[in-house]
VEXGUMAR-578300 format. One line per 10 residues: number of its first residue (from 0); for each residue y, z, x of C-alpha. Coordinates in pm, 1 decimal, decimal comma. Layout:
BEGIN
NUM = Y:Z:X | ...
***
This chain:
BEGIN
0 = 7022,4:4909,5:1310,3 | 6818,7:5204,3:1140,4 | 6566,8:5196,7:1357,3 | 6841,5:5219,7:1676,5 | 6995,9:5539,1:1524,2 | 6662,2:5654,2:1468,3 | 6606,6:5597,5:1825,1 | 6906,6:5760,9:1972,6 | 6854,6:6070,0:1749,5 | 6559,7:6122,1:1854,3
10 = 6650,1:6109,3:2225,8 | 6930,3:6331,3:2120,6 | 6734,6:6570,2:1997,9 | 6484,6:6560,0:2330,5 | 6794,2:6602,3:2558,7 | 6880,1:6942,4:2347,5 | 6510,0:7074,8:2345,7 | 6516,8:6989,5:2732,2 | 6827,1:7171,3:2756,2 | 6739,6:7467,0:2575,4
20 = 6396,1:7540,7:2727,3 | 6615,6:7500,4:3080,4 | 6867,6:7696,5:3029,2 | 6635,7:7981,5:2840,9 | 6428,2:8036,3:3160,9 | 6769,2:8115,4:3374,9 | 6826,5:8474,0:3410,2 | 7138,4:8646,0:3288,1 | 7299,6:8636,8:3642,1 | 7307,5:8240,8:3631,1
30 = 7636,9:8210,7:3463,0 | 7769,0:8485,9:3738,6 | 8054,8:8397,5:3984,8 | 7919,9:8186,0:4227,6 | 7943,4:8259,7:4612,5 | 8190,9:8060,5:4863,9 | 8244,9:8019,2:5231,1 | 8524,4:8257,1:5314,6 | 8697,1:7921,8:5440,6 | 8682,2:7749,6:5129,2
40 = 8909,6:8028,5:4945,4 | 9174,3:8066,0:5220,8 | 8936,1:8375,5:5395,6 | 8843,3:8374,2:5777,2 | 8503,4:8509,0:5814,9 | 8537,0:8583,7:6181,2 | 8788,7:8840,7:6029,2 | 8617,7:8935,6:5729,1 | 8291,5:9085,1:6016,6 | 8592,3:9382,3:6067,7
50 = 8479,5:9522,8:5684,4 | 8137,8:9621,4:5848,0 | 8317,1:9723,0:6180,5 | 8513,6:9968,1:5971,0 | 8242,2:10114,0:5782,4 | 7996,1:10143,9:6004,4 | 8247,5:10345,4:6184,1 | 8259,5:10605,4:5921,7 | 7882,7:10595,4:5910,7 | 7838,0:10667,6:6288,7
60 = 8114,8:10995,3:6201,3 | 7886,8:11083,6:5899,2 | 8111,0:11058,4:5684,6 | 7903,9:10842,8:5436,8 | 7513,3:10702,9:5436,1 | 7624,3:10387,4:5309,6 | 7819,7:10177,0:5086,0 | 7853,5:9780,4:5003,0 | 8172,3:9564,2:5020,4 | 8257,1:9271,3:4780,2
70 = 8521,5:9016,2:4815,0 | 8604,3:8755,5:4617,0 | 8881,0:8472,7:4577,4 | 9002,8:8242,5:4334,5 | 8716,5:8316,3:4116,6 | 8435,9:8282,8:4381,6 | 8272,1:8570,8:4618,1 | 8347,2:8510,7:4959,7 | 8195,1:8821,1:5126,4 | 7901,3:9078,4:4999,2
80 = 7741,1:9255,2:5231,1 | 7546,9:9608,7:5250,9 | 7614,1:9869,1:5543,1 | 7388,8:10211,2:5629,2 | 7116,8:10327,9:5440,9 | 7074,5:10403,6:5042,6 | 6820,5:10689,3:5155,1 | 6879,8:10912,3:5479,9 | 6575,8:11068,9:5411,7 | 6372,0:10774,4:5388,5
90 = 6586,3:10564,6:5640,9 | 6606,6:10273,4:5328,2 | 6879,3:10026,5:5426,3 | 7103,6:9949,5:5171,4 | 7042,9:9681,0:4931,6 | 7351,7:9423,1:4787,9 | 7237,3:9562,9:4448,7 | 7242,2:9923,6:4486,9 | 7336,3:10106,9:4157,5 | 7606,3:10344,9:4186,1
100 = 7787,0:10566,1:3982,0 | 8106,8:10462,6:3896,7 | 8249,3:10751,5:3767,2 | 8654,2:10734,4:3695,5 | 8586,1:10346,4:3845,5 | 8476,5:10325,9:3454,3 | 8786,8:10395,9:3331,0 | 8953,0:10029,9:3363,4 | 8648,5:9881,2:3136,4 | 8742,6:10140,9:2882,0
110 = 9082,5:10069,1:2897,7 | 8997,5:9683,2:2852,7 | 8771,2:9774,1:2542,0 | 9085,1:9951,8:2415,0 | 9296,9:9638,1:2442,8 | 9044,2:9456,8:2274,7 | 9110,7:9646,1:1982,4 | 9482,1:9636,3:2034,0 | 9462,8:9245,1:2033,4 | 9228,9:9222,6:1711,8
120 = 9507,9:9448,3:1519,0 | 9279,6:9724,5:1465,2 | 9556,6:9973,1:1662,3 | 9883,6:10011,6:1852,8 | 9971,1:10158,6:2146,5 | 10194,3:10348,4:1961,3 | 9971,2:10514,0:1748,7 | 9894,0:10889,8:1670,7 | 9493,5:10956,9:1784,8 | 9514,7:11180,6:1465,3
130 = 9500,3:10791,0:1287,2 | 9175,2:10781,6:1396,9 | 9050,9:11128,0:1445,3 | 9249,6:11376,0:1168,7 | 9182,4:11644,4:1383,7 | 9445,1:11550,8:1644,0 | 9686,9:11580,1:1384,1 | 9839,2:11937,0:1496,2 | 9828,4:11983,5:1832,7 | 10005,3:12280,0:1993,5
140 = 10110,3:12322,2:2357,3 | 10024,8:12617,8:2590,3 | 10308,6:12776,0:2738,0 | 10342,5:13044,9:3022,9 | 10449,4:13400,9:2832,4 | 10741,2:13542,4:2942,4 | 10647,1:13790,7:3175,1 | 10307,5:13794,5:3189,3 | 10035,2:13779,7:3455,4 | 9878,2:13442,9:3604,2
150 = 9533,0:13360,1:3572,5 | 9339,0:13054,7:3644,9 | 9410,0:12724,5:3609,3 | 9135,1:12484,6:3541,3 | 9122,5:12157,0:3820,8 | 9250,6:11828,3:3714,2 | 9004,4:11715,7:3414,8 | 8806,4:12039,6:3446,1 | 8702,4:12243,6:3110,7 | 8793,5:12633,7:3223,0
160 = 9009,0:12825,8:3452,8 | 8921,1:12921,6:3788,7 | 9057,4:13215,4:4057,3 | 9089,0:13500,0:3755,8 | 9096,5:13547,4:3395,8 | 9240,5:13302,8:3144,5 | 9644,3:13351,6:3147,6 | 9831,1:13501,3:2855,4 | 9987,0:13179,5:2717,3 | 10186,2:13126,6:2379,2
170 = 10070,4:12778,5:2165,2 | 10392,0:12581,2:2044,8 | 10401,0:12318,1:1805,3 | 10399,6:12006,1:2011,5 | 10750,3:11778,2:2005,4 | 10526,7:11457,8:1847,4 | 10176,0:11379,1:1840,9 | 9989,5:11220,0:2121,4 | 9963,0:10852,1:2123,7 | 9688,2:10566,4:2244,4
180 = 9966,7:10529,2:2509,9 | 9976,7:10858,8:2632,6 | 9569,7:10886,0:2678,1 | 9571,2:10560,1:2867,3 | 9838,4:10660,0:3119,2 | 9786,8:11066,7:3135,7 | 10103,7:11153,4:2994,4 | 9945,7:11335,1:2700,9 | 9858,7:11680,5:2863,0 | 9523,1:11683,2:2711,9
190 = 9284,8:11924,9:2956,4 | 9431,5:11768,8:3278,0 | 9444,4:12099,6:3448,2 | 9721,4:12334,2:3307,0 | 9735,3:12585,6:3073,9 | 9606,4:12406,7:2807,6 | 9304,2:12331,9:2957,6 | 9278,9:12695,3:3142,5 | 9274,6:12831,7:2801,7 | 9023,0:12557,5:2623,4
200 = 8729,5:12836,6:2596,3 | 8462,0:12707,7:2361,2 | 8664,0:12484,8:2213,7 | 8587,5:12211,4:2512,5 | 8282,1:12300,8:2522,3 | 8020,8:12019,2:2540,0 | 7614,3:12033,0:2423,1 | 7356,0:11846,3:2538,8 | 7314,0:11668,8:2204,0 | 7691,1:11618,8:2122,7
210 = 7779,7:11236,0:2106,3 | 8123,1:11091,6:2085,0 | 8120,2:11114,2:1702,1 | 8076,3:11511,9:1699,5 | 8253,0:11618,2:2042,7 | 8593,5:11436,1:2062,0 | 8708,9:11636,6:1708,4 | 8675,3:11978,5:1891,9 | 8906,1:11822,6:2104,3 | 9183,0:11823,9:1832,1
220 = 9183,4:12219,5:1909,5 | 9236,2:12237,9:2247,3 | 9596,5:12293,8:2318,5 | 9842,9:12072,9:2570,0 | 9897,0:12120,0:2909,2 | 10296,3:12014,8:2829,7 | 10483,7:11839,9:2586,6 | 10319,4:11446,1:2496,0 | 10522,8:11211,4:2741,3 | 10667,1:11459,3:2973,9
230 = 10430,8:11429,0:3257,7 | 10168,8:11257,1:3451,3 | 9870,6:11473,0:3504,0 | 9520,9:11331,5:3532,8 | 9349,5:11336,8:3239,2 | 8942,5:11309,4:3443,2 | 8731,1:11358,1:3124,2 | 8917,1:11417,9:2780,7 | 9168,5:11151,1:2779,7 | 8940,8:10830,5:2813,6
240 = 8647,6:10985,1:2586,8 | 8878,5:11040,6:2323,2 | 8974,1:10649,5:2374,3 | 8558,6:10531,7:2375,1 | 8562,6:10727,8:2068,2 | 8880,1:10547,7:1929,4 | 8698,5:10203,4:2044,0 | 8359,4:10289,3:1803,7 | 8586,3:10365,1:1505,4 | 8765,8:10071,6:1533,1
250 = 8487,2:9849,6:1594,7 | 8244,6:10053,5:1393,4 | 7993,9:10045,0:1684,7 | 7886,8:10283,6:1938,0 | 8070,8:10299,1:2282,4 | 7765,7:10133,0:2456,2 | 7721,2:9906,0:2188,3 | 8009,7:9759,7:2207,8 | 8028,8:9738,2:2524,5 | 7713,8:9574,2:2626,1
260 = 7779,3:9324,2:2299,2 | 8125,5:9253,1:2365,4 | 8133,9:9291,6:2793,5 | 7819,1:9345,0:2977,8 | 7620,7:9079,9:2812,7 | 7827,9:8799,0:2763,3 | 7944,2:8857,0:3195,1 | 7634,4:8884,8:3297,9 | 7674,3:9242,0:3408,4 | 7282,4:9313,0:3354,1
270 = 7276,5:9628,6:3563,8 | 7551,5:9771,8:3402,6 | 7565,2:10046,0:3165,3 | 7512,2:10439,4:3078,6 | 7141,4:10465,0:3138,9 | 6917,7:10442,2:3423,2 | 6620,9:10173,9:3336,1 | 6325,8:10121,6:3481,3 | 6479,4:9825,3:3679,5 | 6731,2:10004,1:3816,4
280 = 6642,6:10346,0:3882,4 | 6481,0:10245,1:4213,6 | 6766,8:10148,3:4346,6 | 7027,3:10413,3:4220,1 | 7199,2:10524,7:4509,5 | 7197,9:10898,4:4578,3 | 7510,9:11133,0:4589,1 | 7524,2:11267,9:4892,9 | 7792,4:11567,3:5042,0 | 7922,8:11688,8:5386,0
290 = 7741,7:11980,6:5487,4 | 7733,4:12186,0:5775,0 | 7475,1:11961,5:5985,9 | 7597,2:11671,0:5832,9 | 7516,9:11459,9:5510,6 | 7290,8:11639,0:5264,1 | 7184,3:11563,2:4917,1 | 7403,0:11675,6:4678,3 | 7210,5:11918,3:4406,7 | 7358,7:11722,9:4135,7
300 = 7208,7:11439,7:4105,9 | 7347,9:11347,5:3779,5 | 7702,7:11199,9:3758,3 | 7595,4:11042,0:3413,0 | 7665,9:11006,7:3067,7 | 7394,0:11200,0:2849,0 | 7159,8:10992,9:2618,4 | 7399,7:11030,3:2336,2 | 7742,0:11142,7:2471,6 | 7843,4:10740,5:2628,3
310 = 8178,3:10892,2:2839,0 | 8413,6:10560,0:2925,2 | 8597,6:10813,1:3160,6 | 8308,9:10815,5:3379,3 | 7987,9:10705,9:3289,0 | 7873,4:10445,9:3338,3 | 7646,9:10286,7:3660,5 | 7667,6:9951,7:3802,2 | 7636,5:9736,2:4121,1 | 7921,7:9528,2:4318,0
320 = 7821,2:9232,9:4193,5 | 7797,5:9298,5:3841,0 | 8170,4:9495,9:3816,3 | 8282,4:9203,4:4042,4 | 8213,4:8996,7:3710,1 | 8428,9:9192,5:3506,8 | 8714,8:9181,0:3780,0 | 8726,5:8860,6:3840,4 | 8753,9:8798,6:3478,9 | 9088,8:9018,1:3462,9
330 = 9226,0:8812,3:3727,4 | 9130,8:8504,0:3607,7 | 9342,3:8611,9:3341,8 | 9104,0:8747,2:3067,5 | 8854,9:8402,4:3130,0 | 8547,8:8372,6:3263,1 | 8274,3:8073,9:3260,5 | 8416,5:7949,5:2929,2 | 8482,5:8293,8:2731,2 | 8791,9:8431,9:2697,8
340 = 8786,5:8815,2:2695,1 | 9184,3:8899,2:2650,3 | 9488,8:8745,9:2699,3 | 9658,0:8691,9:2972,8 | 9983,6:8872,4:2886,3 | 9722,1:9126,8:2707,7 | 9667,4:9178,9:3071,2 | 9990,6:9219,9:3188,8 | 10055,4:9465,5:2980,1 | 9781,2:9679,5:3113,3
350 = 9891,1:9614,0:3495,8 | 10228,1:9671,8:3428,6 | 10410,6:10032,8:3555,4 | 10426,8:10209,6:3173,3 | 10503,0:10567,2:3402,6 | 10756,5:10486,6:3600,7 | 10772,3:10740,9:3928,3 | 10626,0:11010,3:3685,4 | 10249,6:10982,5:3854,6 | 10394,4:10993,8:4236,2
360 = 10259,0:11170,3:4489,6 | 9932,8:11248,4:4271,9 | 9563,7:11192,6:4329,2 | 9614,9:11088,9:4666,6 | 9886,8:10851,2:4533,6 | 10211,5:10764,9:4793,3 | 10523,5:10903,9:4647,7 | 10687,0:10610,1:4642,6 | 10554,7:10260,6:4536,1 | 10316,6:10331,4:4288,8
370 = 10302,8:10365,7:3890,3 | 10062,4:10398,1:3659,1 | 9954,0:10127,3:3408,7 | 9755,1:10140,2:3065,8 | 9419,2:10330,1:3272,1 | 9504,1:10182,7:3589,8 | 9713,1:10231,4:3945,9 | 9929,6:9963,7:3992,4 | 10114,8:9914,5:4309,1 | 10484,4:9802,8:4295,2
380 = 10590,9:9813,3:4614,1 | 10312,5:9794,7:4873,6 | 10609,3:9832,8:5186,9 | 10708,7:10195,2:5007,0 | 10357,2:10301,6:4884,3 | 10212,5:10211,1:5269,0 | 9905,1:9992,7:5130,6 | 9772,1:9719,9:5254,5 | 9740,4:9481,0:4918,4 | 9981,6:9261,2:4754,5
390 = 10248,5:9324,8:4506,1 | 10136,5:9406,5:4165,9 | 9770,7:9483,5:4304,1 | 9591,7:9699,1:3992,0 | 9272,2:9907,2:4011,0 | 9152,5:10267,5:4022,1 | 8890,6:10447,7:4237,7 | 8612,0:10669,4:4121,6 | 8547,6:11058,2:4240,2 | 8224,5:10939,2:4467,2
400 = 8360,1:10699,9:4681,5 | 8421,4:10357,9:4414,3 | 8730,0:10182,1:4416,1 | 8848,6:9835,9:4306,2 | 9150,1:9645,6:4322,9 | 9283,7:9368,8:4156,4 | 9544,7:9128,1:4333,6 | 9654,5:8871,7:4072,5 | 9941,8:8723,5:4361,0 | 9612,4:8665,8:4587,5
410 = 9410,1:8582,6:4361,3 | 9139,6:8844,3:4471,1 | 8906,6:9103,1:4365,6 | 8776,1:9347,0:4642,2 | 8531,0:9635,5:4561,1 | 8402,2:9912,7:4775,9 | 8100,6:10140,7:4633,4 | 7947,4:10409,0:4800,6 | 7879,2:10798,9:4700,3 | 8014,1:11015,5:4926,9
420 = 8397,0:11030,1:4883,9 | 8561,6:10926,8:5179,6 | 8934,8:10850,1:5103,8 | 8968,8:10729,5:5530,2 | 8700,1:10463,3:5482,9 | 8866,2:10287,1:5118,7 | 9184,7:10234,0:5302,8 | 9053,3:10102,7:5657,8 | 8876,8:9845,3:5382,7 | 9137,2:9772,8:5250,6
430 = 9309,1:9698,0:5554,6 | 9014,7:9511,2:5732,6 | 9072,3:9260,1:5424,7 | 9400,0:9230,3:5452,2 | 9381,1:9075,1:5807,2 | 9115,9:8835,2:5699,1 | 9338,0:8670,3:5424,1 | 9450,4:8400,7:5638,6 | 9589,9:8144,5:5379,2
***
């Protein structure tokens, strides 16, 4: 009888060692979402062929050099597929895993990281940023002086006016302190493109060595746009890097840390992140602008996060199919091969309308139909907001050309990346989807 247990644990232990040397020689994208035939999740792929009708039609009006589309349903990717070129210069086509800048397309993985934190119990949504950063604890609001001259008014996000000299403004003690809630649905009037901001000076001022830990105090000093709560106004920058900041306190690691130990890694998201590696710089797709004979390079080539300073409100780079990871998770309901991220009522909570009909009519949002969730769009009413996605669809788009959205009644994911932005060409995607969802 010994000798039988003997046996079987040492067969045991060959089936583990087998196993493990396996399993250690798959790279990190073997756990990712697998692909499907469009049929096999309720997709038509005659219909689905429209997504490259539509953008190549933009690319034949120059409107963009490129971009690549990603669907996928019921936790499997039913359509990927490159369109143009990644280099007009160099007449490259464009790869499946071109790296693009996300820009504000970062802001939903921020938000998540915050409601990791909110589900651990290391903060509420209801909670003063002063708990975490003392220097929030006195904000004051700018307000117009009676009777005194204009000046300029700093764009949504921006850090200084624009079109004259600051305006004469008076600072008022703000009605309450802002809140984690306010950041993640730009209702706190911090620099999103009023008075407050117009007047920021040096006080927003960034440096090329500043990091979360020594920036986001000087933020404490830079007066509100309008009372906490009031109002939606974009928040582009300060809002969200005041949250990554609020994430590395609570966790007691740095933004990118935490992220790549607690997201990127663990989805399988290996070209995801705030720097450009070796493996990925070849394939970073440029930013390009409309010029006056067409596309040209856009001189600034950045659109990144410095070495130090790791901005969730816009930093980070990534391809289609590695943010497709993190989507589909969220609509899987916080689950993904195995590991649970968040909860699914967790995630609820962020796609539900915390802004009622306060964000409107803004950043190319429809009057009607839309609200604004914990760092997302969500769309209530896709009849009244004219879009072309279900009910309760969730996402947000990014200032070069990104845009995702999340449609937990379809049980879809669909992701457009490119990096010239071309508001015409994310909605005839959207559309061209639409019509291929055939059950």
């Amino acid at each position: 009888m010994m000798q039988r247990r003997r046996g079987w644990s040492l067969l045991a232990c060959l089936v583990c060692v087998v196993l493990v040397c396996t399993f250690s020689w798959l790279p990190l994208h073997a756990w990712a979402v697998s692909m499907a035939k469009p049929e096999e999740v309720g997709l038509s792929s005659e219909r689905l062929a429209r997504i490259h009708e539509a953008v190549q039609r933009h690319i034949d009006a120059g409107a963009v050099s490129g971009a690549v589309t990603l669907v996928a349903r019921h936790g499997r990717i039913a359509h990927l597929e490159a369109h143009g070129l990644i280099d007009i210069e160099a007449k490259r086509p464009m790869p499946t895993d071109g790296v693009f800048r996300l820009a504000s397309m970062s802001k939903p993985v921020a938000a998540v990281a915050v409601m990791m934190m909110l589900e651990e119990g290391k903060l509420r949504l209801t909670d003063p940023v002063s708990r975490f950063i003392p220097e929030f604890k006195s904000t004051r609001v700018a307000v117009a002086r009676p009777g005194a001259r204009g000046g300029g008014v700093a764009p949504p996000g921006g850090r200084g006016g624009r079109g004259g000299p600051p305006p004469e403004v008076d600072l008022v003690s703000a009605t309450r302190e802002i809140t984690i809630r306010d950041l993640l649905t730009h209702t706190s009037g911090l620099m999103s493109g009023g008075l407050g901001n117009a007047v920021a000076g040096e006080a927003a001022a960034r440096g090329p060595s500043d990091t979360l830990a020594t920036y986001i105090p000087k933020l404490g000093a830079v007066p509100l746009d309008f009372q906490p709560g009031t109002l939606w106004r974009y928040s582009g920058l300060a809002g969200f890097d005041v949250l990554s900041r609020v994430v590395e306190v609570t966790s007691g690691m740095t933004f990118d840390r935490f992220l790549r130990e607690r997201l990127f890694d663990p989805l399988g998201m290996k070209d995801t992140g705030f720097a450009l590696t070796a493996a990925i710089q070849p394939r970073l797709v440029p930013l390009y602008r409309r010029g006056q004979n067409g596309l040209e390079r856009s001189p600034d080539q950045s659109g990144l996060s410095s070495p130090t300073y790791f901005s969730g409100a816009g930093g980070l780079v990534t391809t289609a199919e590695d943010y497709a990871q993190f989507a589909t998770m969220l609509v899987m309901g916080g689950e993904l091969n195995g590991k649970r991220y968040l909860s699914p009522r967790t995630i609820e909570l962020m796609a539900s309308n915390h802004t009622g009909d306060l964000a409107g009519g803004q950043m190319g949002m429809s009057p009607r139909g839309i609200g604004f969730g914990l760092g997302v769009q969500v769309v209530d009413d896709p009849v009244a907001a004219d879009r072309r996605v279900s009910k309760g669809a969730w996402g947000w788009a990014g200032a070069y050309g990104t845009n995702v959205h999340i449609e937990p009644a379809a049980g879809m994911v669909t992701i457009i990346l490119m990096q010239t932005s071309t508001p015409g060409l994310q909605r005839d995607f959207e559309n061209a989807v639409a019509q291929a969802v055939v059950k």
